[in-house]
N, C-alpha and C positions, 0 to 999 in steps of 0.2 A: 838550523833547518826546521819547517813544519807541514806539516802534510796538507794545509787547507789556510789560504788567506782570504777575508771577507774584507771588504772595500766598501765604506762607503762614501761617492764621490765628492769634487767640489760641486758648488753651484755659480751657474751666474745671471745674476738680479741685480735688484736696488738695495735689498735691505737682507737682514739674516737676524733670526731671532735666535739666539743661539741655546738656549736651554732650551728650543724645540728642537734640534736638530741630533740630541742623542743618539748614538747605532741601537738603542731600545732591538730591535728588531732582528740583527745580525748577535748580538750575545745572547737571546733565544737559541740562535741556529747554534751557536758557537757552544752552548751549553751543551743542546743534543750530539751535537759533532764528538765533543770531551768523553761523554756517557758511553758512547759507542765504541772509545779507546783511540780517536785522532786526535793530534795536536792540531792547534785551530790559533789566530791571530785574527785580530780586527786591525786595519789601519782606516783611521777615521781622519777621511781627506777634510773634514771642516772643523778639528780639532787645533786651531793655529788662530790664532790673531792676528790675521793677515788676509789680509784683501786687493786686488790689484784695479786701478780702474780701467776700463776697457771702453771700447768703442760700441755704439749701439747698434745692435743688429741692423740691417737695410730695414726689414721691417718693421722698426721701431719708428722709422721716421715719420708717423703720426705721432709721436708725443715729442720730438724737440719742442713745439707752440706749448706745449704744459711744462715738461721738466728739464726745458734747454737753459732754464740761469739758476743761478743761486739763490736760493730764497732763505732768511735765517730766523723766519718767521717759526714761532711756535706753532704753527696750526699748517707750516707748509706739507707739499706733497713731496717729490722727489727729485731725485739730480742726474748725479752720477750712477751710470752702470756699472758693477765690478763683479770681478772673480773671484769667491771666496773660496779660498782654502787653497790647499797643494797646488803646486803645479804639476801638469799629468808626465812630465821626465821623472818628475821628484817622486810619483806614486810607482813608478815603475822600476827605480834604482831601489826602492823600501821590499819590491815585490822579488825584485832577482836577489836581494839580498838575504831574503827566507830561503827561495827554491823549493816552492809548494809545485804539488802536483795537480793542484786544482784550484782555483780563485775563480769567490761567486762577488759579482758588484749586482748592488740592491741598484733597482731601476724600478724608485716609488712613485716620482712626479713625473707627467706626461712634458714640462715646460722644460725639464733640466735632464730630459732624456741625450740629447747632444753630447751632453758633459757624461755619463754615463757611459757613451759608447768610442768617446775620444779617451776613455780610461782602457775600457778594453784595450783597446788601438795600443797605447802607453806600453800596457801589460805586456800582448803580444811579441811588439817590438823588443824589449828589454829581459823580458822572460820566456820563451815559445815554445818549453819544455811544458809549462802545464796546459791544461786543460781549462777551460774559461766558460764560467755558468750565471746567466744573467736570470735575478728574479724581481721580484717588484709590482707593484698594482699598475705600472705601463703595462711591464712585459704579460700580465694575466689576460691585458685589455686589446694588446695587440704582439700575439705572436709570431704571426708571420710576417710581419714588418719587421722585426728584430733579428728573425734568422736569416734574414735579406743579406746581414751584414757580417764576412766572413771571420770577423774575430770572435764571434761568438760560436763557440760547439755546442751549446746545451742552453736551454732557458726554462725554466720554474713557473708555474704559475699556479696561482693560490699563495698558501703559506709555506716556508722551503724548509719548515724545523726536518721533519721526517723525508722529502725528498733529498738533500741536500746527504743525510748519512745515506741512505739509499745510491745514492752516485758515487758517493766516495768507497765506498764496501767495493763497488763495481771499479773504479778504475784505479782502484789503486793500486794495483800490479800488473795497469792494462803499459805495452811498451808506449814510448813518448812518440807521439804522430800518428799513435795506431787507433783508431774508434775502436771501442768496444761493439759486440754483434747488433744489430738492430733489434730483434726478439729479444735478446737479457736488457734492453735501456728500456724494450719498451714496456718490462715490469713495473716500472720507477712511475709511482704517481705522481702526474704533475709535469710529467717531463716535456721537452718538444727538443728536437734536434731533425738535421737532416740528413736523408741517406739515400743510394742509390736511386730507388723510385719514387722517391718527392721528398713531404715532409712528415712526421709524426708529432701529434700534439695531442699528450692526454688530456683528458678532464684535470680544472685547477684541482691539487690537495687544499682538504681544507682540516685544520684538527679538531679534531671530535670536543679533546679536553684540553685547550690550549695551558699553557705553564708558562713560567717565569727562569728568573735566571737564577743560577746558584752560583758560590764565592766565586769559582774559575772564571765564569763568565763576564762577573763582574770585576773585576781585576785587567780585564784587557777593555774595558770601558776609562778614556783618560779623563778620568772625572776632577784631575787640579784643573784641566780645563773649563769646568763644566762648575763654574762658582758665580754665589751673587751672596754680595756682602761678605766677603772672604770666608764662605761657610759654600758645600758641594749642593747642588741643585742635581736632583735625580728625576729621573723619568720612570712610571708604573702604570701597565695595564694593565688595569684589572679583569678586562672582559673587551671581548672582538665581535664587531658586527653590529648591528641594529635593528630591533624589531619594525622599527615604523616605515612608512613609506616615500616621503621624502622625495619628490621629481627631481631636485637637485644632486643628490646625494649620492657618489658612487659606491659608500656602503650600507645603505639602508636597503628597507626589505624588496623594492625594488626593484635595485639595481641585483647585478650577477655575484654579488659576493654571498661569503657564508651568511649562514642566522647567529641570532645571538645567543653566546655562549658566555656565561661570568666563569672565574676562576674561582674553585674556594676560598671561603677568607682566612683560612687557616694557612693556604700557600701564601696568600700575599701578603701577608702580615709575615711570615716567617723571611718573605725577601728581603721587607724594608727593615725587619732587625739585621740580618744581615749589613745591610747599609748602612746602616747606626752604629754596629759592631766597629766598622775599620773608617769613618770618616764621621765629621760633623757635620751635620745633614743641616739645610736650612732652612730648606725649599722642596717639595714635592708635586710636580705637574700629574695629572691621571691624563695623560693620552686615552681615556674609555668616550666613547658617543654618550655612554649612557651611565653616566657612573651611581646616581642614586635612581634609580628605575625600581627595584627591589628593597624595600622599606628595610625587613629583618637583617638581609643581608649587609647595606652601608650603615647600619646602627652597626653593628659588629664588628665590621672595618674601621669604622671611627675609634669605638671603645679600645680595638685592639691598636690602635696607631697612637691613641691617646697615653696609652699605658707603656707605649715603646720612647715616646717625649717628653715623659712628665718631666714640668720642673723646666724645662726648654724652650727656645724662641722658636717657633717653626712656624711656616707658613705654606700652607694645603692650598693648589688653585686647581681648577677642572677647566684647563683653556678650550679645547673641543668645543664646550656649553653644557650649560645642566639644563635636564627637562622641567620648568618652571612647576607641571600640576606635579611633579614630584615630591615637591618639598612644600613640608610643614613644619611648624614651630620645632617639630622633636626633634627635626633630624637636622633645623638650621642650628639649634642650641648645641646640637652633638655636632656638629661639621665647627661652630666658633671655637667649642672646646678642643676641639682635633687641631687646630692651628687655621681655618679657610678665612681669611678678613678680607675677599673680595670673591661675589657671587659671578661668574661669569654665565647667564642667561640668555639661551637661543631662542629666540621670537620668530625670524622669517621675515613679518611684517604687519602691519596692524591694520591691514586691508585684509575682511572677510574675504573677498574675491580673490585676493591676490593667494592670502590660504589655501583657499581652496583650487588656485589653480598650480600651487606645490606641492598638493596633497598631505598638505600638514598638517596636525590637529591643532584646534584653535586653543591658544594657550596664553590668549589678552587677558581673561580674567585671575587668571595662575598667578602672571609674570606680577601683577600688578600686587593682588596678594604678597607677593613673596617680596617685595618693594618698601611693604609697612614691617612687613616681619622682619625684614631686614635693616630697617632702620631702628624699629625696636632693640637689639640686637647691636647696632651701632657697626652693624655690614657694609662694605661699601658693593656699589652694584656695577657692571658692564650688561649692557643687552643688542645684543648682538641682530642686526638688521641682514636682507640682502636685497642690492637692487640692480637693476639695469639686465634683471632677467628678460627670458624670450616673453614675450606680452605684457612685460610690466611697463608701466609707465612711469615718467617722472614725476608727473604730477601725486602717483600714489608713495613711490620713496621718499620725496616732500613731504608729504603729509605722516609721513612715517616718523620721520627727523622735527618735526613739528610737535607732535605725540611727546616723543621723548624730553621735549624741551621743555615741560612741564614738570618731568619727574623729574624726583631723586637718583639718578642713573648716568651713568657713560654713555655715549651711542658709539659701538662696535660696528658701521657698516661695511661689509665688503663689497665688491664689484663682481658682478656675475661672471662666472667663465664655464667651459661645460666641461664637468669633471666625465672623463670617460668611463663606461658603464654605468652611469646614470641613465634614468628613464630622458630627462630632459637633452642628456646628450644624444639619443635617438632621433628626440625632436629636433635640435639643433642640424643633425643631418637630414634629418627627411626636409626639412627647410631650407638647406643650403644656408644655414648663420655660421657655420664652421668658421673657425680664422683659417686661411689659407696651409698655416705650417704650425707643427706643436707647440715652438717655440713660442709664441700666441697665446697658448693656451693657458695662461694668469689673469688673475684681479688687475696686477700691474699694469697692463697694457689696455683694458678696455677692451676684450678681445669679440663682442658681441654686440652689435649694431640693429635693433629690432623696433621695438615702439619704446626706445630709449633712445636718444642719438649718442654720440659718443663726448660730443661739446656739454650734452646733459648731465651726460655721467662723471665726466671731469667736476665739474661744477657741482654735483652732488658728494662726492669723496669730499671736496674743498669744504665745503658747507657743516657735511659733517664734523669737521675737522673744526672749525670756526665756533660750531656752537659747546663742543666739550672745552674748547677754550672759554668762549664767555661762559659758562657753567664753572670754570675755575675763577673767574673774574668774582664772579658773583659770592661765592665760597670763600675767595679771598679779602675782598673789599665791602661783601655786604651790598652792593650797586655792581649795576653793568655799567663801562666806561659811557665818557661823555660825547654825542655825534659833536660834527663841526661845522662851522658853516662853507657855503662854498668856495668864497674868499679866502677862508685859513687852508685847504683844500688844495686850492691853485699853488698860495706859497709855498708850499708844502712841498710841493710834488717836482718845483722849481730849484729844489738847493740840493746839494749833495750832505746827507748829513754826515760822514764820517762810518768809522766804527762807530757801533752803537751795539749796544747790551741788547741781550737777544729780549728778553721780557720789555723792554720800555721798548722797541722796535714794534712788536707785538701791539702791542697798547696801542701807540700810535697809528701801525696800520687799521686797527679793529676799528677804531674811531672814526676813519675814514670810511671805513666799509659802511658802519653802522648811518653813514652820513647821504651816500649817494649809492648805495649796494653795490660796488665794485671792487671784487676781491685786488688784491695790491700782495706784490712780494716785494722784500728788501733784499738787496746784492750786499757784501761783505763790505763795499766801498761803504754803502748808505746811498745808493741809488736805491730808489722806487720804481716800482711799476704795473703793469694791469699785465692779471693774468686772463688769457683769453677765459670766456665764461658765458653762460647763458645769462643777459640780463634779465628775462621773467624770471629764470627762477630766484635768482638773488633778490628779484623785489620781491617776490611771495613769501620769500623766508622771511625777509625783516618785518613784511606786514603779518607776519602769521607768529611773529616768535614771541615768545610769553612765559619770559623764565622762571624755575621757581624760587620762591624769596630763599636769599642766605637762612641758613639755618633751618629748613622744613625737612 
């Protein structure tokens, strides 16, 4: 038995990057929960190698025309929809088999809230002794849509380290079915539940001096799961929130979340020894917005992480994005030495307009700096775009993707969606560009139709995808493949070629694209075919594209 299970759920998408998906967040809680004398469990419903494929929502059914066949193309977009992780009986037989008096499931993403609340349901059913506390950046951003739905007694919003012992202290010798008084809950920062005369909804907690996890906490982290290159892949953040402003952004300054808070380096260096202590570390992601922001401070973090690996393979990445005017010679030399061999770089876009209408700061001259420093260095780069936002145009994420294809760099674009409690998510409602339902609310789906269409936005994802291919073409071979004529073109598209190698498949299609700018997928048979697309923009890119030579 334990007095407190943390949950957190499956999902269902296209794709799961799974050294993102760490309970990072719930063995904080589970740390404080420990401190305060409960016993505390995580079941981490996407800890399985295992995926089911499913059927696509109804209102997916604008994207059968993009991801309805199989494409084995290296630069393809997507296919199949599935269900990663537990099944919600299986999350619910794990739940009655502790006999917790309390289970919080994190509800971070607005798209994969469904799956969130079909776990409650799970729980409920199989367990209905405890008590059921939902927290998450949903539930912060919409509380009384979540206590709508009767498997939930209690919802968190903000951060739940200090709410969550604060509940448990409270009900943990309240009887089973019994609410606790409405005056002693509604001590509980953070809290929202309902009672006789409506609803109660504190102000989110936010912590002052946010912490890390210590051994206990990490110990119910299933980190054999959590491997790349048969060595554990860990999650650290270092610091919560964002100073800057950011219209996109549901944690920048803002949006309704905290301010920015770093943690000591002295804690977080004491974590990752930890980590070191009981496994082979391989890999370290910093889930922080802002990880070198603070020059003294990531010199110090480095030094100290450098001195925890000497002598070791490791590799440091900052996938969130690094703020480009951040970094200089010192701190890229100290970041290579620390284990980081790729710069991941948030740009926005290389339209001053489009800047300034994210409220970004301009950081072309930065990224581009940190471009030679990085190759100096022998860094590889990603620089991360966004497009098919509210007023952007195609023709400027074009031109974006254009830019790139000059440098030394990856192009990272995502597809606009409105994170909620962003400014731009405000915009998005006052505008009616909402998706109809949460489920919506992803990159995946194209969910925002403005001065971008949606055939545009398809066809920019692809593009992008197209030229970090030819960018490996070029790096690989020294030349970009050879076009065809239209004649070889027709044959071409006439025969079935069989199974075919996914790289020489590749080839083949690029060829053709490079020939008459018509993106083309291959089927597992070796059919061919046009994926629906914009054709101006396909011809602006091959007339605009201008790769840089192998070796620069």
């Amino acid at each position: 038995m334990v007095d407190v299970v943390l949950i957190a759920p499956p999902i269902q998408e296209f794709y799961l990057t799974k050294k993102r998906t760490i309970p990072y967040g719930l063995a904080c809680i589970a740390t404080q929960l420990e401190r305060a004398g409960f016993s505390a469990t995580i079941i981490d419903a996407l800890a399985v190698d295992k995926s089911k494929v499913i059927e696509y929502p109804q209102s997916f059914d604008h994207l059968v025309p993009h991801y309805g066949r199989t494409d084995i193309s290296m630069f393809s977009l997507f296919h199949h929809y599935r269900h990663f992780g537990y099944s919600f009986e299986h999350i619910g037989n794990l739940v009655r088999r502790e006999k917790p008096f309390l289970v919080g499931i994190s509800a971070l993403f607005t798209p994969y809230w469904e799956q969130a609340i079909d776990t409650a349901k799970a729980v409920r059913k199989f367990w209905p002794n405890a008590f059921i506390v939902l927290g998450g950046h949903h539930v912060t951003q919409f509380p009384k849509s979540c206590l709508e739905n009767k498997e939930i007694d209690f919802l968190i919003q903000g951060e739940g380290e200090a709410p969550m012992v604060q509940l448990a202290q409270l009900i943990k010798n309240q009887p089973v079915h019994t609410m606790p008084k409405a005056d002693e809950l509604k001590k509980i920062s953070g809290i929202g539940f309902r009672h006789d005369t409506g609803i109660t909804l504190n102000p989110p907690a936010w912590a002052e001096t946010p912490h890390g996890l210590d051994q206990n906490a990490l110990n119910k982290i299933n980190w054999h799961f959590y491997q790349r290159n048969k060595k554990s892949a860990i999650t650290v953040v270092a610091s919560r929130g964002c100073p800057f402003l950011c219209s996109y952004c549901a944690v920048s300054g803002s949006s309704n979340h905290a301010g920015f808070r770093m943690r000591p380096v002295e804690d977080v260096v004491d974590e990752i020894k930890l980590q070191a202590k009981c496994k082979q570390v391989g890999f370290i992601d910093f889930e922080d917005e802002n990880l070198t922001l603070k020059k003294a401070w990531i010199l110090e973090l480095l030094a100290g992480i450098q001195e925890i690996f000497k002598g070791q393979d490791i590799e440091l990445r900052a996938m969130n994005g690094l703020f480009p005017p951040s970094l200089d010679m010192e701190i890229l030399t100290a970041m290579k030495a620390a284990g980081f061999k790729t710069l991941n770089l948030s740009v926005g876009s290389f339209s001053a307009t489009q800047l300034k209408r994210f409220k970004r700061p301009d950081v072309r001259d930065a990224h581009d700096r940190v471009l030679l420093m990085a190759k100096a260095l022998d860094m590889n780069c990603v620089s991360y775009l966004l497009g098919a936002a509210p007023g952007q145009t195609a023709a400027i994420t074009l031109n974006d993707l254009l830019v790139l294809a000059a440098k030394r760099t990856i192009v990272g674009l995502s597809i606009y969606y409105p994170a909620p409690g962003s400014a731009d998510y405000a915009l998005c409602e006052k505008q009616r560009l909402l998706p109809e339902n949460f489920t919506l609310m992803r990159s995946t789906v194209f969910p925002v139709t403005d001065t971008t269409s949606r055939p545009e936005a398809v066809t920019l994802l692809r593009l992008a995808r197209i030229l970090n291919f030819l960018k490996f073409c070029v790096n690989q071979n020294g030349v970009l493949p050879d076009a065809l004529s239209a004649g070889e073109i027709l044959d071409i598209e006439n025969r079935c070629h069989g199974k075919m190698d996914r790289y020489k498949a590749s080839i083949l299609l690029i060829r053709m694209f490079l020939t008459d700018a018509i993106p083309r997928g291959m089927d597992h048979e070796g059919r061919i075919y046009h994926h629906p697309h914009s054709i101006d923009l396909c011809q602006k890119f091959i007339q605009g594209f201008c790769p840089l030579p192998a070796g620069v």
